[in-house]
N, CA, C and O atoms as a DFTB+ gen file, in Angstrom:
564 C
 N C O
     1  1      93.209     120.289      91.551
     2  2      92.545     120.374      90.291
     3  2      93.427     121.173      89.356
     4  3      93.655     122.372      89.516
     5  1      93.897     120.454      88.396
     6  2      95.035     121.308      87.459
     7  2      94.078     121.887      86.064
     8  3      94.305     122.990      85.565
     9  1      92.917     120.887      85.510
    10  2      92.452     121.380      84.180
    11  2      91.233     121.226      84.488
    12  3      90.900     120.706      85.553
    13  1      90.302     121.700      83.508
    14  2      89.104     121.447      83.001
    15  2      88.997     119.623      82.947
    16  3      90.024     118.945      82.985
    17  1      87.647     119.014      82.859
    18  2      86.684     119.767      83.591
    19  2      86.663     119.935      85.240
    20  3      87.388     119.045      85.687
    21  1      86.186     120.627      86.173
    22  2      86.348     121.107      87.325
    23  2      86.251     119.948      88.223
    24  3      85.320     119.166      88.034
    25  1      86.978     119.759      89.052
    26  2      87.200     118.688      90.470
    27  2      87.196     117.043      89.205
    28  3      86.921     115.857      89.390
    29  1      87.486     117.552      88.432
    30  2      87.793     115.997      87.989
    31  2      89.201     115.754      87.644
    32  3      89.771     114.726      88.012
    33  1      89.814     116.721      86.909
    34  2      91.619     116.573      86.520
    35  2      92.173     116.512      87.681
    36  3      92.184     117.557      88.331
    37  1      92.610     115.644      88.102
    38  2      93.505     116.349      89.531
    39  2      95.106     115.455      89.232
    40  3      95.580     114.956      88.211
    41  1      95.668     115.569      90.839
    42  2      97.086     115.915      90.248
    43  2      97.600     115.090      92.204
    44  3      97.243     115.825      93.125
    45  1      98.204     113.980      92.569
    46  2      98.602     113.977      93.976
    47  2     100.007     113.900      94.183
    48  3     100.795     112.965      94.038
    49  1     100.172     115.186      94.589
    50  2     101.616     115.752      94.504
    51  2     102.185     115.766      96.366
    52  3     101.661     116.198      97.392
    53  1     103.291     115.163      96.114
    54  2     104.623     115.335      97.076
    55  2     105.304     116.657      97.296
    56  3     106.029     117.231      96.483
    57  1     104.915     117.145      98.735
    58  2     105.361     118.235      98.333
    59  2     106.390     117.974     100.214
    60  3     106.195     117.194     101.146
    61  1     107.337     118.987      99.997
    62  2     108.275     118.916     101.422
    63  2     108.225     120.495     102.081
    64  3     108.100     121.418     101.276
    65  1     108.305     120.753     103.274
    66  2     108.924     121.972     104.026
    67  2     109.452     121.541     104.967
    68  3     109.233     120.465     105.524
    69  1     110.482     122.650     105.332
    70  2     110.974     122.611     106.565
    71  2     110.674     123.247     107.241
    72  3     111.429     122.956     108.170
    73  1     109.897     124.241     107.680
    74  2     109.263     124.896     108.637
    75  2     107.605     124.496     109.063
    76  3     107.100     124.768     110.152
    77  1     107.008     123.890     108.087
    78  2     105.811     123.665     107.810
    79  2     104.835     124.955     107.659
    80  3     103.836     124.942     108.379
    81  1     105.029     126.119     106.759
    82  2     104.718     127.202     106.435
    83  2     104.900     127.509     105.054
    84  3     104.178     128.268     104.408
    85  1     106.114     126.752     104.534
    86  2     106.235     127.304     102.749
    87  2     106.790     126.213     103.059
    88  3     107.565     125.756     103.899
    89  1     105.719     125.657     101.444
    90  2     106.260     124.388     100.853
    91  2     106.545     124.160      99.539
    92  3     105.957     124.894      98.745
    93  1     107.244     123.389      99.122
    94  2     107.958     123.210      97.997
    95  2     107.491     121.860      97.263
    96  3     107.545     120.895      98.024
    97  1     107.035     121.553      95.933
    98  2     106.450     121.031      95.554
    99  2     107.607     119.827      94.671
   100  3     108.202     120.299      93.702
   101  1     107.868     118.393      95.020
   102  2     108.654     117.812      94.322
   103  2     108.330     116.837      93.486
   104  3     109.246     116.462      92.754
   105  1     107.134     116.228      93.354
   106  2     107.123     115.852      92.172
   107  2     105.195     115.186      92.453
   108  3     104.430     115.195      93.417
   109  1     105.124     114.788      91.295
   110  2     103.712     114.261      90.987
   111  2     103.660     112.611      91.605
   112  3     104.543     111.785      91.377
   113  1     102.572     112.381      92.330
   114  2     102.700     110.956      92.524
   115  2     101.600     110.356      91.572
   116  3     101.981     109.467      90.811
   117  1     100.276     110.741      91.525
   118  2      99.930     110.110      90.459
   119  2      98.522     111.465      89.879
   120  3      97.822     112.278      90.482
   121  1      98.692     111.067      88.464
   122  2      97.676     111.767      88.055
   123  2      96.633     111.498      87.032
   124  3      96.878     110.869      86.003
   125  1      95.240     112.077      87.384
   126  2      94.074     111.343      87.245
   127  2      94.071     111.683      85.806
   128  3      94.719     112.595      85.292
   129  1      92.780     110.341      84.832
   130  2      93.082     111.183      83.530
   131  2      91.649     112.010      83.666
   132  3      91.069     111.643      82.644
   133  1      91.262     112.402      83.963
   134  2      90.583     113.694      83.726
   135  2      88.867     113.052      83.310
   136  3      87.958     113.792      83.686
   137  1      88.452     111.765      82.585
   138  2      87.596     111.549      82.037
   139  2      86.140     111.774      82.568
   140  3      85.640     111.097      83.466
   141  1      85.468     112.879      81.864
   142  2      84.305     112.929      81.772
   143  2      82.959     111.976      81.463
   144  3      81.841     112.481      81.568
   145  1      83.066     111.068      81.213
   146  2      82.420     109.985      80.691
   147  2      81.776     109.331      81.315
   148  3      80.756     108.861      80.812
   149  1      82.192     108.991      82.915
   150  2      81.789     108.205      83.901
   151  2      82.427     106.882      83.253
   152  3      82.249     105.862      83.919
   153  1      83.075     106.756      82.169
   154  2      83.863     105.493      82.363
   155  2      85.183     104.833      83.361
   156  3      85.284     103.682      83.785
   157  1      85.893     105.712      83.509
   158  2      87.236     105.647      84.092
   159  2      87.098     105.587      85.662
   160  3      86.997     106.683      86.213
   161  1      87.085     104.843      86.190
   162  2      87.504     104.692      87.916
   163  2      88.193     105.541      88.550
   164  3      87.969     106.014      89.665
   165  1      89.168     105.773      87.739
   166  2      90.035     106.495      88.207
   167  2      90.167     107.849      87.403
   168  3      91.145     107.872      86.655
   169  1      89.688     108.535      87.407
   170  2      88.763     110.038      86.663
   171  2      89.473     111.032      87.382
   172  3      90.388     111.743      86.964
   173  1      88.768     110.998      88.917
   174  2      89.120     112.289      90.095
   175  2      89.926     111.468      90.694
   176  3      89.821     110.280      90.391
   177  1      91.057     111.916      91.813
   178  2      91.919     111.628      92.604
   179  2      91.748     112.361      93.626
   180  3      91.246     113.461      93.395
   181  1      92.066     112.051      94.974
   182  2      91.906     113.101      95.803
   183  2      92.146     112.495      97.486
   184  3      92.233     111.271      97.585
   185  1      92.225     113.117      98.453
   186  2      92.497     112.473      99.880
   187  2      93.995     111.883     100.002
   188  3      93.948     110.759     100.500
   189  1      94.960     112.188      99.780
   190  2      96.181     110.869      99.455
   191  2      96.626     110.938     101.332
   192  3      96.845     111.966     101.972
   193  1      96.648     109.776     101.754
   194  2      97.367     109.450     103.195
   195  2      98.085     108.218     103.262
   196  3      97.767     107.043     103.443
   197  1      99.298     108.924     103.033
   198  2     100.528     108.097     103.402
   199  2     100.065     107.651     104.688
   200  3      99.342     108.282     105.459
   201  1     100.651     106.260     104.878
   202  2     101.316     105.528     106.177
   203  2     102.332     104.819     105.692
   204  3     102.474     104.337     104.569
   205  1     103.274     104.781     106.954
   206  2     104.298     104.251     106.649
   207  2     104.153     102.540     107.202
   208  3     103.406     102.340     108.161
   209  1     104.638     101.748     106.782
   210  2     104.035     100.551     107.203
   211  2     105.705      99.506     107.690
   212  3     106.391      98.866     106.893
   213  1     105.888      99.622     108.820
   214  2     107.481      98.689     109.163
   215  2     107.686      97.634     108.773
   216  3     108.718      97.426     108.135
   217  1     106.800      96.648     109.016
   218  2     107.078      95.570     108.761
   219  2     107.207      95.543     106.793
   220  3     107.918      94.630     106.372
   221  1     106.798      96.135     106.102
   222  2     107.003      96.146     104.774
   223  2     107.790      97.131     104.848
   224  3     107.971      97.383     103.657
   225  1     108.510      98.019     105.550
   226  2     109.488      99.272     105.542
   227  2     109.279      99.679     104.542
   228  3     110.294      99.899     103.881
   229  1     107.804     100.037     103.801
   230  2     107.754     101.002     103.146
   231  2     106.490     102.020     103.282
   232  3     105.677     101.807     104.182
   233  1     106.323     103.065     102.447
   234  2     105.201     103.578     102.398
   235  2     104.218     102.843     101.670
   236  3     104.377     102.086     100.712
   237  1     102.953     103.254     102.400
   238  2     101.356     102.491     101.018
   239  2     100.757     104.136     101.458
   240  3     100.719     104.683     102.561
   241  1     100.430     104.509     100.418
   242  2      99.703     105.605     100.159
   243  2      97.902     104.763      99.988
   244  3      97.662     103.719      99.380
   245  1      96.969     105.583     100.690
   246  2      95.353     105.311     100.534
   247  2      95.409     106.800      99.658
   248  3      96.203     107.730      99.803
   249  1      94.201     106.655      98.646
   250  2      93.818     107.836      98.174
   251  2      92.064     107.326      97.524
   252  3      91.853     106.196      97.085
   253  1      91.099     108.300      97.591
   254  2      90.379     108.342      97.295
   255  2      90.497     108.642      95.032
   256  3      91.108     109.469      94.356
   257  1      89.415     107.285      94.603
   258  2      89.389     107.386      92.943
   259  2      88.186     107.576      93.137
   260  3      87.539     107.320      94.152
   261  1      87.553     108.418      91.345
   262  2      86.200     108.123      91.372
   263  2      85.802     108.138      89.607
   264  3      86.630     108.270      88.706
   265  1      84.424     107.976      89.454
   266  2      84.423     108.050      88.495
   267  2      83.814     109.076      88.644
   268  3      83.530     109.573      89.734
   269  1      83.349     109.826      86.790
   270  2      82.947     111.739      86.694
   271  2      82.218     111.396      85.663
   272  3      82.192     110.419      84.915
   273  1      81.500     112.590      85.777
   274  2      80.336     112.502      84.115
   275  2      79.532     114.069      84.824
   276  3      79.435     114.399      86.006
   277  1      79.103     114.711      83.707
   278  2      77.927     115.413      83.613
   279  2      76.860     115.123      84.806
   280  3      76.294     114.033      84.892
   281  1      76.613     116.284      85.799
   282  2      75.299     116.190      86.438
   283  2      74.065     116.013      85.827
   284  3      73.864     116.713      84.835
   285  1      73.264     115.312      86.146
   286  2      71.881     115.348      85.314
   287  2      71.037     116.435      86.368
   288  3      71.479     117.196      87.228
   289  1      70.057     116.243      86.049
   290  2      68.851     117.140      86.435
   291  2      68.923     116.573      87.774
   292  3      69.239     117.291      88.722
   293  1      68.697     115.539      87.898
   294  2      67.979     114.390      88.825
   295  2      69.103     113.918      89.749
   296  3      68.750     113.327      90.770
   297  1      70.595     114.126      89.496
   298  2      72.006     113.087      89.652
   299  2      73.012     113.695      89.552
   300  3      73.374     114.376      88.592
   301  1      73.858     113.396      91.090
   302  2      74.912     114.191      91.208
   303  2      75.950     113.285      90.174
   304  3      75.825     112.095      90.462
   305  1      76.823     113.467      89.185
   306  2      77.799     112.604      88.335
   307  2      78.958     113.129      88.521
   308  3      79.787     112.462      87.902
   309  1      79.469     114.064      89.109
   310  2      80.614     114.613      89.303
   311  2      81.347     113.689      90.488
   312  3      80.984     113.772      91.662
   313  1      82.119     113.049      90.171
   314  2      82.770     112.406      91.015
   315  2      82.169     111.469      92.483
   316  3      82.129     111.508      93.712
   317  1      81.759     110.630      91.262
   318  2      80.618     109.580      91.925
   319  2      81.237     107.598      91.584
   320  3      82.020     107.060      90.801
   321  1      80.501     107.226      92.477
   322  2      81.036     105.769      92.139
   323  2      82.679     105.966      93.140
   324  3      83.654     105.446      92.597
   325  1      82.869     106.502      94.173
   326  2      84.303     106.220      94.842
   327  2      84.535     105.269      95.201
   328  3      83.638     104.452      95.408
   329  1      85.918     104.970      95.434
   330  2      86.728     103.712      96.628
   331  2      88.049     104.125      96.825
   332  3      88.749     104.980      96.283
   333  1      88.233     103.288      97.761
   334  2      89.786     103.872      98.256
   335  2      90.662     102.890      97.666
   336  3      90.671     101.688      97.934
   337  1      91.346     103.456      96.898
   338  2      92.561     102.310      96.278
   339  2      94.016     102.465      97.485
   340  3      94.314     103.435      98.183
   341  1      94.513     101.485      97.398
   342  2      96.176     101.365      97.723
   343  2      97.340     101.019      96.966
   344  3      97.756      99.960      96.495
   345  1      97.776     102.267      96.978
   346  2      99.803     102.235      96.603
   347  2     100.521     101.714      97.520
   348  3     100.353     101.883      98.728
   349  1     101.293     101.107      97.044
   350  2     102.781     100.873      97.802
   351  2     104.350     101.680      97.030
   352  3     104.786     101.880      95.896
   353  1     104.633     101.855      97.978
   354  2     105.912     102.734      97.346
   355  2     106.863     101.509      96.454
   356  3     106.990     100.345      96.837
   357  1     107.266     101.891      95.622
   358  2     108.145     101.356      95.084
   359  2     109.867     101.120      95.752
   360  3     110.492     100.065      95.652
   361  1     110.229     102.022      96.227
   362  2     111.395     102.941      96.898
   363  2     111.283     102.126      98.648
   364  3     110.582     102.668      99.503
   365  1     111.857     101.161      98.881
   366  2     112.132     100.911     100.717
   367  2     112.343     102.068     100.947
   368  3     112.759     103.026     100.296
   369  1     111.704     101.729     102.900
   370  2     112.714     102.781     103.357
   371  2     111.650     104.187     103.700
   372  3     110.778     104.358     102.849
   373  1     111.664     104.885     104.520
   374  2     111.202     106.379     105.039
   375  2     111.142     107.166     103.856
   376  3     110.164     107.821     103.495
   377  1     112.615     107.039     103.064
   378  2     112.947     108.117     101.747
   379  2     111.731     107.638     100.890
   380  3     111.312     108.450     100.065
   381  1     111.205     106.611     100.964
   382  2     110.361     106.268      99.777
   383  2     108.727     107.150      99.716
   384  3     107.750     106.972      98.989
   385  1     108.866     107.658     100.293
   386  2     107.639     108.883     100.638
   387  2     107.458     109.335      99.413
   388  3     106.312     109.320      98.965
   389  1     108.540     109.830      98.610
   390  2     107.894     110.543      97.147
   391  2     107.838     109.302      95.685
   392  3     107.825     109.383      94.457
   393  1     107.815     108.001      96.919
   394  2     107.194     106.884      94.987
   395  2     108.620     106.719      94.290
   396  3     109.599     107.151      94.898
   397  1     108.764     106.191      93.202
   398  2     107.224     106.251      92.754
   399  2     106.271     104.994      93.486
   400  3     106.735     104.070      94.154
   401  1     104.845     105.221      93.175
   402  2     103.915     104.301      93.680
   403  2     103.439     103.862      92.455
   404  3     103.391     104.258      91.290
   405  1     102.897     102.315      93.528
   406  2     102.128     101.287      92.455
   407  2     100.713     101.242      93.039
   408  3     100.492     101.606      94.194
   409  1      99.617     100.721      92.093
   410  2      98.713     100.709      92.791
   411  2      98.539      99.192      92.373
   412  3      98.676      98.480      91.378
   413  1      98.028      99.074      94.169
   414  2      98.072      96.892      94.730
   415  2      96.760      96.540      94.469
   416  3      96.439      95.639      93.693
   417  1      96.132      97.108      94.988
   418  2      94.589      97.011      95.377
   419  2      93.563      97.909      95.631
   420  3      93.825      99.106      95.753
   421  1      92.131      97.380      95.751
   422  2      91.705      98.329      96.339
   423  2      91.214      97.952      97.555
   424  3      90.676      96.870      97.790
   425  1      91.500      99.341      98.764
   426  2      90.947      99.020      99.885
   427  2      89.471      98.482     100.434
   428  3      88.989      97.551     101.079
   429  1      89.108      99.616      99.789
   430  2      87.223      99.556      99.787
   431  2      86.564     100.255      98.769
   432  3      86.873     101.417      98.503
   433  1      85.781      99.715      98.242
   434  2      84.883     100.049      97.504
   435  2      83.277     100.237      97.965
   436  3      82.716      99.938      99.019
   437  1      82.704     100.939      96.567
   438  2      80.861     100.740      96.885
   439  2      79.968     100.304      97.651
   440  3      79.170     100.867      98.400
   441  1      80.254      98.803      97.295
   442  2      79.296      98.268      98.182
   443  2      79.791      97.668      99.244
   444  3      79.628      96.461      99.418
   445  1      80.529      98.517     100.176
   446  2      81.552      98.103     101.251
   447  2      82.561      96.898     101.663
   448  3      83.053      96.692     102.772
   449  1      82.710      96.255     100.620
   450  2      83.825      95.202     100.758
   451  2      85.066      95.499     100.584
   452  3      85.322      96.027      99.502
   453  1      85.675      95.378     101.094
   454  2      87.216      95.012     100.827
   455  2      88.045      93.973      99.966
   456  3      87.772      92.780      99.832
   457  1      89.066      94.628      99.432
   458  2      89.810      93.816      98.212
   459  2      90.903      93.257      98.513
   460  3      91.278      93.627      99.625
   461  1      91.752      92.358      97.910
   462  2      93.374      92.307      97.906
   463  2      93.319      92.361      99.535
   464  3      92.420      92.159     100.351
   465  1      94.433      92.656      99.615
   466  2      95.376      92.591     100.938
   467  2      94.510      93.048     101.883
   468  3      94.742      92.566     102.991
   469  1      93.374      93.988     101.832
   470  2      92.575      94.956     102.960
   471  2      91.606      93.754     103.969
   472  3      91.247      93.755     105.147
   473  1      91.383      92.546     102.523
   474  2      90.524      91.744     103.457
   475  2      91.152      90.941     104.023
   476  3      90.324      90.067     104.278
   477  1      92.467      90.508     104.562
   478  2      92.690      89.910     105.374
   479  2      93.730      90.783     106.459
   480  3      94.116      90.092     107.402
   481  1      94.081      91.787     106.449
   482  2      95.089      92.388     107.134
   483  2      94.150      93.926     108.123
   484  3      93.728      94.919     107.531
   485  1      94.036      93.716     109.603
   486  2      93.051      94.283     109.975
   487  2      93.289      95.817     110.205
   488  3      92.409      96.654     110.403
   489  1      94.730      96.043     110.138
   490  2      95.021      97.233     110.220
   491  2      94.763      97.956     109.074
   492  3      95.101      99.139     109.036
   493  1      94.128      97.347     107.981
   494  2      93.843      98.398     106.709
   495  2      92.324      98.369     106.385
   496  3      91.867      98.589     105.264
   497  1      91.525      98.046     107.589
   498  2      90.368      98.340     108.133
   499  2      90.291      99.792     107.608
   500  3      90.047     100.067     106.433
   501  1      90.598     101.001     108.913
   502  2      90.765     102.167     108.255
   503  2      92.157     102.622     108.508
   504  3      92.897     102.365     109.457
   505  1      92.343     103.313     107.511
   506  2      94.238     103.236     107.612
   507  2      94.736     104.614     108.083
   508  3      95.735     105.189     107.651
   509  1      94.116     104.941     108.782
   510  2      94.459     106.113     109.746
   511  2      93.658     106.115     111.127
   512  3      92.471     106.370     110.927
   513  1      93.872     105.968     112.055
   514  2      93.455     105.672     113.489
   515  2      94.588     106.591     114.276
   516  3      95.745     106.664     113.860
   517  1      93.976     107.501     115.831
   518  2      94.867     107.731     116.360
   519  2      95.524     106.123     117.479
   520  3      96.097     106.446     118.520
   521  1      95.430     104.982     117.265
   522  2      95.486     103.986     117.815
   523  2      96.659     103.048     116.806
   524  3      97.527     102.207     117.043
   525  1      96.361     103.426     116.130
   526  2      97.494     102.003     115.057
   527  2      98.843     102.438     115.287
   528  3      99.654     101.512     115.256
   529  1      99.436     103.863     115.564
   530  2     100.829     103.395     116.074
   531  2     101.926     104.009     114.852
   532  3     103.146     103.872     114.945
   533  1     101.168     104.774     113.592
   534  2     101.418     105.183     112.371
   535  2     102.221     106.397     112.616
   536  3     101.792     107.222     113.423
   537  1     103.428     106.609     111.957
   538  2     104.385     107.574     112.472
   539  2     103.858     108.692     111.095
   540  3     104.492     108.462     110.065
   541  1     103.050     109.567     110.999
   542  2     103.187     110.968     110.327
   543  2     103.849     112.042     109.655
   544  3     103.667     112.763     108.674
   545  1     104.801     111.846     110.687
   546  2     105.485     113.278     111.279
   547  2     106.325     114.082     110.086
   548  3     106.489     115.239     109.699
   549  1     106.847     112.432     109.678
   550  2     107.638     112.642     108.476
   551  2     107.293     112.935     106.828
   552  3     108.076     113.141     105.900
   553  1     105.551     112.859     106.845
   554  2     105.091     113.102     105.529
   555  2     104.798     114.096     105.366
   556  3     104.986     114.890     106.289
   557  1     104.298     114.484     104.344
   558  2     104.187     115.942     103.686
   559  2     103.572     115.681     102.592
   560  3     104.338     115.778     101.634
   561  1     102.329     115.338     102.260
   562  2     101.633     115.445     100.541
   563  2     100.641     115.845     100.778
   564  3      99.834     116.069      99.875
């Protein structure tokens, strides 16, 4: 969360260490516009999980969007209406970890369907399993 208003500006940043204790922050991968309105889908940002994917030798980043507005009395509006969208790195390759990213599709949405590429490709069911075989080790965001 970088600005006003609260848990809605956010910011999904690449960051690297080599010890995994102090980390160093290298650049922005994408950032939300902030909108209060409940218009914008993409308002809050948040959750980002790289996988690296071989057969496309690149990264697809999942990250949680949502839309934001004013709580009512009655209604939570703060970062409501989510789905999981998907990036693909722009950049082949392991190095392509810091993007830039595009966004393809969306994984899942609302009313639990799947979009684009998610509905026919079963490994993007859920895109983190200790079973799919997804190498980690090497990310850092």
């Amino acid at each position: 969360m970088n600005a006003d208003p609260k848990w809605t500006k956010t910011r999904l940043a690449h960051w690297t260490s080599r010890d995994g204790l102090a980390f160093t922050r290298q650049s922005t991968l994408f950032e939300s516009s902030g909108d209060f309105t409940g218009a914008d889908p993409l308002a809050a940002l948040f959750l980002p999980i790289p996988v690296f994917d071989e057969e496309l030798n690149r990264w697809t980043l999942f990250y949680s969007a949502f839309r934001s507005a004013p709580n009512l009395k009655d209604k939570w509006l703060i970062n409501h209406d989510g789905r999981i969208v998907r990036a693909l790195s722009q950049t082949p390759g392991r190095d392509g970890i810091a993007g830039p990213y595009k966004d393809i599709d969306i994984a899942l949405q609302p009313d639990n369907t799947r979009r684009g590429h998610a509905q026919t490709d079963p490994k993007l069911i859920i895109p983190i399993s200790p079973l799919n075989n997804y190498d980690l080790t090497t990310a850092c965001i």
